[in-house]
C-alpha positions as CSV (number, residue, x, y, z in Angstrom):
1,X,-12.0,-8.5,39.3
2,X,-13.2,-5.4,37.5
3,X,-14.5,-2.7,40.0
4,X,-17.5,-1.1,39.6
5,X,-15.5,2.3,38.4
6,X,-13.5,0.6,36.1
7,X,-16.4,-1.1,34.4
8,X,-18.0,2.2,34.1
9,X,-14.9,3.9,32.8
10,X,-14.2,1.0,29.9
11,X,-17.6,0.9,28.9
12,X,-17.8,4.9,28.4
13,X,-15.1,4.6,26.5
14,X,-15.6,1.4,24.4
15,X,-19.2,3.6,23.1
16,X,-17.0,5.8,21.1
17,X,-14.3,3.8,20.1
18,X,-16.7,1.1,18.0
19,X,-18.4,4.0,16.4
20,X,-15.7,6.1,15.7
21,X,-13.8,3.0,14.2
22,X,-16.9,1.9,12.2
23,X,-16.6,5.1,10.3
24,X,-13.1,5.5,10.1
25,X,-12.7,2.5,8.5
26,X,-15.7,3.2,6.2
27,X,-13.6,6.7,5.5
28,X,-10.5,4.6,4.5
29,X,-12.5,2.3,2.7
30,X,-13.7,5.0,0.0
31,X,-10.9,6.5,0.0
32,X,-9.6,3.2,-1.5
33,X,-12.2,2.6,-3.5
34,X,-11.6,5.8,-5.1
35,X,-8.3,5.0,-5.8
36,X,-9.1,1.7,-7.5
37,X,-12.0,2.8,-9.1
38,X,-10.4,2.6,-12.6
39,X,-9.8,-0.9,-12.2
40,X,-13.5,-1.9,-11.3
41,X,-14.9,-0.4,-14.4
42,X,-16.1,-2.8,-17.0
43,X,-14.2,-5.5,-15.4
44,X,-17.8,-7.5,-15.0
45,X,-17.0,-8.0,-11.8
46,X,-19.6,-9.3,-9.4
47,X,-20.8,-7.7,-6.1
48,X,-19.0,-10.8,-3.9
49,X,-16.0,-10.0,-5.7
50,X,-15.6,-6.7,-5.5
51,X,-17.0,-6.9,-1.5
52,X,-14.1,-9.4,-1.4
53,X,-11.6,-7.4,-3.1
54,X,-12.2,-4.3,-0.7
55,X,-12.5,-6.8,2.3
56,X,-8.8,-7.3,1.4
57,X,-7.6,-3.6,0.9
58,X,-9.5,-3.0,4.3
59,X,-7.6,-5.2,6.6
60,X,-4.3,-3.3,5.7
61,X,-6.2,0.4,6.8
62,X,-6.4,-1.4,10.8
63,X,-3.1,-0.1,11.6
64,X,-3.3,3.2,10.8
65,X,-7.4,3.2,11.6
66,X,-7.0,1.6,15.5
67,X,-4.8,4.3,16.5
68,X,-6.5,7.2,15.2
69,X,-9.5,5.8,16.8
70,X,-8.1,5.7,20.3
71,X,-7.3,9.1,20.0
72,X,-10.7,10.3,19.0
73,X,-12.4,7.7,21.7
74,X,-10.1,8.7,24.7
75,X,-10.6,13.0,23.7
76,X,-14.1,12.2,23.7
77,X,-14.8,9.5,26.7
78,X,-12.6,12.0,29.1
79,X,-14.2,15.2,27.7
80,X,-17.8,13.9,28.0
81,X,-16.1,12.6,31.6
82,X,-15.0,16.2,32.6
83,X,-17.8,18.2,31.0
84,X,-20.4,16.1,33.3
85,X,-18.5,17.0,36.3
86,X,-17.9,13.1,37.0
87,X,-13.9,13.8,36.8
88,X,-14.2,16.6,39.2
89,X,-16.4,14.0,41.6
90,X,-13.6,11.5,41.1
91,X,-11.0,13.7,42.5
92,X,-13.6,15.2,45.0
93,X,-14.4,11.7,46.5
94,X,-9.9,11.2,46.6
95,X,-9.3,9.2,42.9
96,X,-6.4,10.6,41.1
97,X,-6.8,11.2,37.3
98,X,-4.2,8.4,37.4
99,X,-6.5,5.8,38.8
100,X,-9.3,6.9,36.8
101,X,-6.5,6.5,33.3
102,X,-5.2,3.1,34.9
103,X,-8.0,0.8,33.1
104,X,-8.0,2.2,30.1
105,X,-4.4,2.4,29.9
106,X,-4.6,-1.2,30.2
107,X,-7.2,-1.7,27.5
108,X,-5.3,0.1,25.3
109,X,-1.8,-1.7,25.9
110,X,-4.2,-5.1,24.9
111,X,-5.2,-3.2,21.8
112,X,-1.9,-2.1,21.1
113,X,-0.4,-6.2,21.4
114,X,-3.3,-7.6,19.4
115,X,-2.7,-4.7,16.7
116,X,1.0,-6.3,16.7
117,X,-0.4,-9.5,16.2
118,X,-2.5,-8.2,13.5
119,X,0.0,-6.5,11.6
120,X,2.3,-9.2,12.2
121,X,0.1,-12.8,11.0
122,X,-3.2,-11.5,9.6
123,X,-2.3,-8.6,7.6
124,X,0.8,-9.4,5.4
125,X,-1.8,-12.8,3.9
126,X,-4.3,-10.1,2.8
127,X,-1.7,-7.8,1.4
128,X,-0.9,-10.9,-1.0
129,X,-4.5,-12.0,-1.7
130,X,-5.4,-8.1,-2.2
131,X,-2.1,-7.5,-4.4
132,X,-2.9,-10.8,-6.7
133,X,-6.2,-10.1,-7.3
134,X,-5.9,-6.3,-8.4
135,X,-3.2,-8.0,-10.5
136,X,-5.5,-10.9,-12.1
137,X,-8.2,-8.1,-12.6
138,X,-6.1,-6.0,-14.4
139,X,-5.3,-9.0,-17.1
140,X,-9.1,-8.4,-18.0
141,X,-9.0,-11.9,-19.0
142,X,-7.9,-15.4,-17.9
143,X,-4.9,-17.3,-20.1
144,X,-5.9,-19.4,-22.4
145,X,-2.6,-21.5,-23.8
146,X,-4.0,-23.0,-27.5
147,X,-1.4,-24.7,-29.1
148,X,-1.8,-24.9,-33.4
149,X,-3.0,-28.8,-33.6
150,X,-3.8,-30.4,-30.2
151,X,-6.6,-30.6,-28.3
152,X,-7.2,-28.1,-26.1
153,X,-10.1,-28.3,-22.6
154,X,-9.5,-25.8,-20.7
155,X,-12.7,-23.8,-21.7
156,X,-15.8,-25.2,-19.9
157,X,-17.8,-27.9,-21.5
158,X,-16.0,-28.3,-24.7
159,X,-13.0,-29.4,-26.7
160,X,-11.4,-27.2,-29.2
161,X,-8.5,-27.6,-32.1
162,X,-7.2,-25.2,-34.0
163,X,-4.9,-26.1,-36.9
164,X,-3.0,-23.0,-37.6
165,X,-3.4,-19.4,-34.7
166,X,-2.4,-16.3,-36.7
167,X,-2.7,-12.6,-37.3
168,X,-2.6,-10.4,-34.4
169,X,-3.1,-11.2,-30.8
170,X,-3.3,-14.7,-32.1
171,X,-6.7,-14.0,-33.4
172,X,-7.0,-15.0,-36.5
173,X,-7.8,-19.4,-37.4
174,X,-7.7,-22.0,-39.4
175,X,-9.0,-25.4,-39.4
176,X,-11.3,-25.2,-36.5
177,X,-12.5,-28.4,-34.8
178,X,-15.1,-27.8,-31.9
179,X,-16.8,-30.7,-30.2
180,X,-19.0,-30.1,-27.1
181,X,-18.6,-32.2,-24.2
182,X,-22.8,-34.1,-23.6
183,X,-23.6,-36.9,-21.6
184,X,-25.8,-39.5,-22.3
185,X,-28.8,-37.2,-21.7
186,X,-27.6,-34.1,-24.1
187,X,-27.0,-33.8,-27.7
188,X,-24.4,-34.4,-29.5
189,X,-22.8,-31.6,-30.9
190,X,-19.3,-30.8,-33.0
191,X,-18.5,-27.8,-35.4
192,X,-16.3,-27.6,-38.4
193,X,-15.2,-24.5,-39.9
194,X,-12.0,-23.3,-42.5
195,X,-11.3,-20.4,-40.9
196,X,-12.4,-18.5,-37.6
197,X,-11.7,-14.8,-35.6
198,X,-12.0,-14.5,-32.0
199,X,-13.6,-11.3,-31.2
200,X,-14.1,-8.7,-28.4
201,X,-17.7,-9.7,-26.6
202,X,-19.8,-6.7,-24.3
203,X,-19.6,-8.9,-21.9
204,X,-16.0,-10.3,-20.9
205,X,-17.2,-13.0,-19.0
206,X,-18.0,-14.5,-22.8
207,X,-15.5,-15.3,-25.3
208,X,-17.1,-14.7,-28.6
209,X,-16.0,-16.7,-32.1
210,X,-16.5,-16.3,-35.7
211,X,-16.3,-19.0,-38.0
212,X,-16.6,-19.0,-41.7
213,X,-17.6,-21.7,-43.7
214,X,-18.4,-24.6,-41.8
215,X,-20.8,-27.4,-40.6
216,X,-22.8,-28.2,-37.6
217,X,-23.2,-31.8,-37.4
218,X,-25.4,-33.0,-34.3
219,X,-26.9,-36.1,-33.2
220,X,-30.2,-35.0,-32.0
221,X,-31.3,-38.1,-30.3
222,X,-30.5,-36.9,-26.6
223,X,-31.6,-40.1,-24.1
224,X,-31.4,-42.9,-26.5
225,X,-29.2,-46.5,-26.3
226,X,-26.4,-46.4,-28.3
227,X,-27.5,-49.2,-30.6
228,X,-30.1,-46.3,-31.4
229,X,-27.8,-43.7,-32.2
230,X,-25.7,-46.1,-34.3
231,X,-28.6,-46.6,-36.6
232,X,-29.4,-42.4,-36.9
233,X,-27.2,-40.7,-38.9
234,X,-26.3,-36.8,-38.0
235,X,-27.8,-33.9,-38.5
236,X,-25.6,-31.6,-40.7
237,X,-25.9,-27.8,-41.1
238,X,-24.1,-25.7,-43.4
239,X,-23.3,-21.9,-42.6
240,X,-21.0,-19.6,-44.0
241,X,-20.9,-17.3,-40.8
242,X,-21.6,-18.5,-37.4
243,X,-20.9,-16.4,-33.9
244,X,-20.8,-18.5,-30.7
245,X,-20.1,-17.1,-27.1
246,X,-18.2,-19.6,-24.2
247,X,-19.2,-18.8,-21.6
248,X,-15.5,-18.5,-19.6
249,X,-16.5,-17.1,-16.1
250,X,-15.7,-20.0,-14.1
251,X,-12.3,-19.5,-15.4
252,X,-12.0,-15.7,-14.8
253,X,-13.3,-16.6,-11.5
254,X,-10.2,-19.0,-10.8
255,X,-8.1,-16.7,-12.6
256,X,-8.8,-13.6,-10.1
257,X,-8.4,-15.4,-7.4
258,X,-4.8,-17.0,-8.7
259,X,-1.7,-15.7,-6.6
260,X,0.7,-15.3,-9.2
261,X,2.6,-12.9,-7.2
262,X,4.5,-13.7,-4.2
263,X,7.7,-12.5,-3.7
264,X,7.0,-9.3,-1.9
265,X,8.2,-7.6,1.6
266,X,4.5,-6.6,2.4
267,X,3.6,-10.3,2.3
268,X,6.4,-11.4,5.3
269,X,6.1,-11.4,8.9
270,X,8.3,-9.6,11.2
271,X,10.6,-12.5,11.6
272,X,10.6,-13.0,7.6
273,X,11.2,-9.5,7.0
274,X,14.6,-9.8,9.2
275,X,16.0,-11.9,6.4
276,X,14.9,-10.3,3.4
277,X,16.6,-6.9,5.3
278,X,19.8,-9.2,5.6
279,X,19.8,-10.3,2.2
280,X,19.1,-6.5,0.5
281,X,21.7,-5.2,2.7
282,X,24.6,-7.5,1.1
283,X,22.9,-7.0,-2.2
284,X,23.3,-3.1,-1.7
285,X,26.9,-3.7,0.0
286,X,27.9,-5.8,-3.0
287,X,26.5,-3.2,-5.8
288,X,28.0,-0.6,-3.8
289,X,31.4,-2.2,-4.1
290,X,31.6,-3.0,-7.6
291,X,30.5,0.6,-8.2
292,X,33.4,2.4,-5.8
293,X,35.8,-0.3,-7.6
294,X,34.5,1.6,-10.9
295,X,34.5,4.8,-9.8
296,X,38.2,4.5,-8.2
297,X,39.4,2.7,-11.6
298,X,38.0,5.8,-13.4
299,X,40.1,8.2,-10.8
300,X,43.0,7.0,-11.3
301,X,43.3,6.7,-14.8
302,X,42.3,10.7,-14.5
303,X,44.6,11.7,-11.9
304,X,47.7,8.9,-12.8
305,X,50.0,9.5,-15.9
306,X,52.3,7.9,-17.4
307,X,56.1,8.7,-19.3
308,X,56.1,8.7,-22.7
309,X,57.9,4.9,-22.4
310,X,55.4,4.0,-20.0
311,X,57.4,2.4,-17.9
312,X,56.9,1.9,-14.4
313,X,59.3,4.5,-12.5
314,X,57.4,7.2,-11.8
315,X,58.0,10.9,-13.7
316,X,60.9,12.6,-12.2
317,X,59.9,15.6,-13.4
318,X,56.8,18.0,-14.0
319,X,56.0,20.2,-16.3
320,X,55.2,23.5,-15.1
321,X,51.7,24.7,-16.9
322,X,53.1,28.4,-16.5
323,X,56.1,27.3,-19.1
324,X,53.5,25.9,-21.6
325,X,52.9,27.5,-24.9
326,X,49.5,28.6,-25.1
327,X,48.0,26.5,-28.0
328,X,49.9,23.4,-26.0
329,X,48.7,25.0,-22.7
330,X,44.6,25.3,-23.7
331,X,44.7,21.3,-25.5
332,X,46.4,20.3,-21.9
333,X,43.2,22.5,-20.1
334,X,40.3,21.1,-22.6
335,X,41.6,17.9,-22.4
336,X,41.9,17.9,-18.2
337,X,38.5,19.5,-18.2
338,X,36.9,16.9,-20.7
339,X,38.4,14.3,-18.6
340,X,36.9,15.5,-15.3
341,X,33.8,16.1,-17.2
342,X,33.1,12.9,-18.2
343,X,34.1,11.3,-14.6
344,X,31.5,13.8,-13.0
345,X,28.9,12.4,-15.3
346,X,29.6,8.6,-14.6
347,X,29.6,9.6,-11.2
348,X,26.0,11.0,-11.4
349,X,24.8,7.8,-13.7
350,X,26.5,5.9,-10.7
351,X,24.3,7.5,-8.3
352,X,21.3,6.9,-9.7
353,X,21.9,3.4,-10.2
354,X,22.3,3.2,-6.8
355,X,19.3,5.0,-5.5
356,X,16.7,2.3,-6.3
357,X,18.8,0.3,-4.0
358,X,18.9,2.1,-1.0
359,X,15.3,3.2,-1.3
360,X,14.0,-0.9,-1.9
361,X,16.0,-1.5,2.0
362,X,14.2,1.9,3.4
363,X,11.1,1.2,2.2
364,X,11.7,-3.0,3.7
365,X,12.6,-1.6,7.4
366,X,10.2,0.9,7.5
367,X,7.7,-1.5,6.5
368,X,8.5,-4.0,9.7
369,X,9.4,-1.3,12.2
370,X,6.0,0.0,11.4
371,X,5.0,-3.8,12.9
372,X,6.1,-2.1,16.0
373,X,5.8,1.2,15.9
374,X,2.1,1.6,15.5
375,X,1.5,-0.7,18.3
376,X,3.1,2.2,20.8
377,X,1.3,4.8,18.7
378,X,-1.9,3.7,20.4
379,X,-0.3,3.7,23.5
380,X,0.8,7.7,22.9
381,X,-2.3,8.7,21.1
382,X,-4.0,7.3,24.6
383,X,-2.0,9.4,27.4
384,X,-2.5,12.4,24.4
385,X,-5.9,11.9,24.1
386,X,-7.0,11.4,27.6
387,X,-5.1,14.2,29.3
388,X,-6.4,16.7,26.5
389,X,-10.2,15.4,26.8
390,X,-9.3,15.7,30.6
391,X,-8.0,19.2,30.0
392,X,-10.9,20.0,27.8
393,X,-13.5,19.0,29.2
394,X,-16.2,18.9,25.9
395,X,-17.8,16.0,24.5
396,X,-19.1,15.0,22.1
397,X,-18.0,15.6,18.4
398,X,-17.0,19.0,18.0
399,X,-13.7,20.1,19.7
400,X,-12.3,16.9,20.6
401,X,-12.8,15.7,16.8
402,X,-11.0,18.5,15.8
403,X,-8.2,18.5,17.7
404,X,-7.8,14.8,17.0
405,X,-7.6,15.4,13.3
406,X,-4.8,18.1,13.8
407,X,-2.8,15.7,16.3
408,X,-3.3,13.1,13.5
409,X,-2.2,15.3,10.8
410,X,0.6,16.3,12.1
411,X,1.8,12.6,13.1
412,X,1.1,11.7,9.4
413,X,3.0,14.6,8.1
414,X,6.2,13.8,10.1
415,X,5.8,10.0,9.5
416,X,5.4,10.8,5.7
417,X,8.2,13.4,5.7
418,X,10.6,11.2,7.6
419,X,9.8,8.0,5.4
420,X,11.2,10.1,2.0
421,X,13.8,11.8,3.7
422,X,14.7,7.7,4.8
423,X,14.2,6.8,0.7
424,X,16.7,8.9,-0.4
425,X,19.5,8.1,1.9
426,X,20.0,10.6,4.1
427,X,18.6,8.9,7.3
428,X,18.5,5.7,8.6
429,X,15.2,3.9,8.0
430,X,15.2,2.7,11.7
431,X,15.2,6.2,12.9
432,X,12.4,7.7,10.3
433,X,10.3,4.7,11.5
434,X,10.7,5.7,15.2
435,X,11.0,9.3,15.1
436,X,7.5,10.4,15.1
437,X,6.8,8.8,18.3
438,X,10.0,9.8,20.0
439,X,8.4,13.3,18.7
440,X,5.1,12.7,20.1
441,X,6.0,10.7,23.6
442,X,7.4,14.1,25.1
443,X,4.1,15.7,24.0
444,X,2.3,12.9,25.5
445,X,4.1,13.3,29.1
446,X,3.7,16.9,28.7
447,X,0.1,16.6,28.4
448,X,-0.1,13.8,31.0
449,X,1.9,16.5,33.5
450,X,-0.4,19.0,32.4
451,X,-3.5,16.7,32.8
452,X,-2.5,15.5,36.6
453,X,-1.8,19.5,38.0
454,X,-5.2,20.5,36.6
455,X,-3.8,23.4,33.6
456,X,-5.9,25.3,32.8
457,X,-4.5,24.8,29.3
458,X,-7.1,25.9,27.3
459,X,-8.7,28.8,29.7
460,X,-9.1,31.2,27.1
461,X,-9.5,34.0,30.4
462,X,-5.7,32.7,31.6
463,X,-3.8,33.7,27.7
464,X,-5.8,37.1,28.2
465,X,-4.3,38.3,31.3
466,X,-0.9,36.8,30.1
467,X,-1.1,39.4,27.0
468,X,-2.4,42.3,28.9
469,X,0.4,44.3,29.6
470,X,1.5,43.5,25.8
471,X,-2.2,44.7,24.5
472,X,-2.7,47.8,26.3
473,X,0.6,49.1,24.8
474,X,-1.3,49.0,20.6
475,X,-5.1,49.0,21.9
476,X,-6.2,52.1,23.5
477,X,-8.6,52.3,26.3
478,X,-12.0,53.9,26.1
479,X,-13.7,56.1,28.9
480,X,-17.5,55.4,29.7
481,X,-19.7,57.7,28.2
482,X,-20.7,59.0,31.8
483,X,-17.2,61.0,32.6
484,X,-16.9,62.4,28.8
């Protein structure tokens, strides 16, 4: 059972920690949408889809949002803690700052399991459904297969045939057949026309259709027996230009919400991932081979020569480049330096070639470390954040947000620097993904330390007498007016 201090300590800090996470993930939800803004435009999108779509992007932002947020919440519950003197009372009354951290330590090592969980099961399916939409809304229109001379019905409530599709884009017709699809209630309706266009509508959810030179024959006699009908013959209208719009947004609809794509790392679990790191690293081992094979082949033909018999025995003898005639001696240089040239060349194309490689594994073990690593990022950013706000003692959202965002930035820098200097090849991907912490954990027990032995860490007062002795040597004392 919860005693009544604990429940007092979690709920001041579980105030901040909704809020601040509310707007956080607002933050990173902008910052998204102004990223994908291009794509939304004139897409005629509709408000549940694009709420939908950014429901999607959102659920990835969690892992780099909850952490963040238990820094700012733990700074700010602990400041607002100290700077109402109920720390000081705590300790007063003979409860360490250790027993007062102890419940939120724990609430924060369940948040730090269920983030794994999170990132583990829930995000990777909203990667995929996020990934294939963007995609599907980027094709600006859904696929429709027509194939010259059969019956088509795959646009909503009618049949089509087209004879011949030509021109451009498959634009251009001839020898359409359009019959709409009524039941016994509706009219009967088919068009005939030599030649027809598709065109661009305003509105893409319509697919708009010129025809030239045609009929509309329809049987007007909606509700009627079908001895009835027999008996009336059709209605038939002649046009020489007609423009209908399908309307096509139940199959854009289906379309963005089609995974086409779904062989990606992002969309695999932890336990996935450990395969598809299995399988790149043969892949990379195997192209690696056959390009040091290449490269060796290559060598040797530069470095190995042969007799002018070529036969096997190796040359006896060498010629001495000092003994060479000098139009024989500067071919023999050229020639060397032409062949070297070239081999430095294929080495450099070989490099490249390789590079998309290594940076495709980086990026696959960064991504599932991450699984991990953020999970004991919010453990860190806890003993960081509660031992500064303990330190600081200032609520609110004025210091402590500050000095969250400069903890934060410097976290992202080193997790951003670390994660290229992994691409390129020069480190392994497991130790960029666990670096930053391993950078940050001594900070955090530095700050715990600091926290427990009451530092006066930020005592502005403590850094002036430090410097005095230094100070009085460039800043020259005044006298009071009274003894000048």
């Amino acid at each position: 059972m919860f005693k009544i201090l604990d429940r007092y300590i979690i709920k001041t800090f579980f105030g901040p920690f909704l809020f601040i996470f509310s707007v956080l993930f607002f933050i990173f939800i902008v910052n998204i949408i102004w990223i994908q803004l291009g794509q939304f435009m004139g897409k005629g999108l509709t408000t549940l889809q694009i709420m939908k779509l950014l429901f999607y992007l959102g659920v990835s932002v969690v892992s780099m949002v909850l952490p963040l947020t238990i820094l700012l919440a733990s700074i700010m519950s602990f400041g607002e803690l100290g700077e109402r003197y109920e720390l000081a009372a705590m300790k007063a009354a003979g409860i360490s700052l250790t027993r007062v951290m102890m419940p939120l330590l724990g609430v924060t090592a369940v948040l730090a399991v269920m983030l794994y969980f999170f990132s583990n099961n829930i995000i990777p399916d909203f990667q995929r459904k996020a990934k294939n939409m963007l995609f599907n809304i980027a094709q600006t229109k859904p696929a429709l297969n027509f194939t010259p001379g059969q019956f088509i019905d795959q646009i909503p409530g009618v049949m089509v045939k087209f004879d011949k599709i030509k021109g451009e884009d498959g634009r251009d017709l001839e020898g359409v057949f359009i019959h709409k699809k009524a039941g016994n209630y509706e009219n009967q309706q088919t068009i005939v026309a030599e030649k027809g266009k598709f065109a661009n509508a305003k509105n893409r959810k319509f697919m708009k259709l010129i025809l030239y030179n045609g009929s509309v024959i329809e049987d007007s006699y909606a509700g009627k027996a079908d001895n009835v009908r027999l008996k009336q013959p059709d209605q038939a209208t002649k046009f020489d230009s007609l423009t209908i719009h399908f309307d096509i947004s139940e199959l854009i609809d289906k379309a963005i919400e089609k995974e086409q794509i779904t062989d990606d790392y992002r969309f695999q679990t932890y336990t996935e991932l450990l395969a598809t790191i299995d399988k790149t690293k043969k892949d990379n081992t195997r192209t690696a081979d056959n390009i040091s094979n290449d490269i060796i082949s290559q060598t040797n033909a530069v470095i190995t020569y042969m007799d002018k018999n070529k036969t096997k025995a190796p040359v006896k003898s060498q010629y001495k480049l000092d003994t060479i005639k000098g139009e024989k001696k500067l071919q023999l240089l050229t020639n060397a330096y032409s062949r070297l040239d070239n081999l430095k060349t294929n080495l450099d194309s070989k490099d490249k070639e390789l590079d998309p490689s290594v940076k495709y594994f980086s990026k696959v073990v960064i991504y599932q470390q991450r699984i991990l690593t953020y999970s004991f990022t919010c453990i860190i950013f806890f003993m960081i954040g509660a031992s500064l706000g303990s330190i600081i003692r200032k609520g609110g959202m004025g210091v402590p947000v500050i000095i969250a965002i400069i903890i934060f930035i410097i976290f992202y820098v080193i997790n951003v620097g670390f994660e290229n200097v992994a691409w390129s090849g020069k480190m392994s991907p497991y130790l960029a993904a666990w670096l930053p912490n391993m950078i940050l954990f001594p900070f955090g027990i530095l700050m715990t330390y600091k926290a427990l032995t009451d530092s006066q860490l930020f005592d502005s007062e403590k850094y002036k007498t430090f410097f005095k002795p230094l100070t009085k040597l460039f800043v020259k004392q005044k006298e009071h007016k009274r003894y000048q």
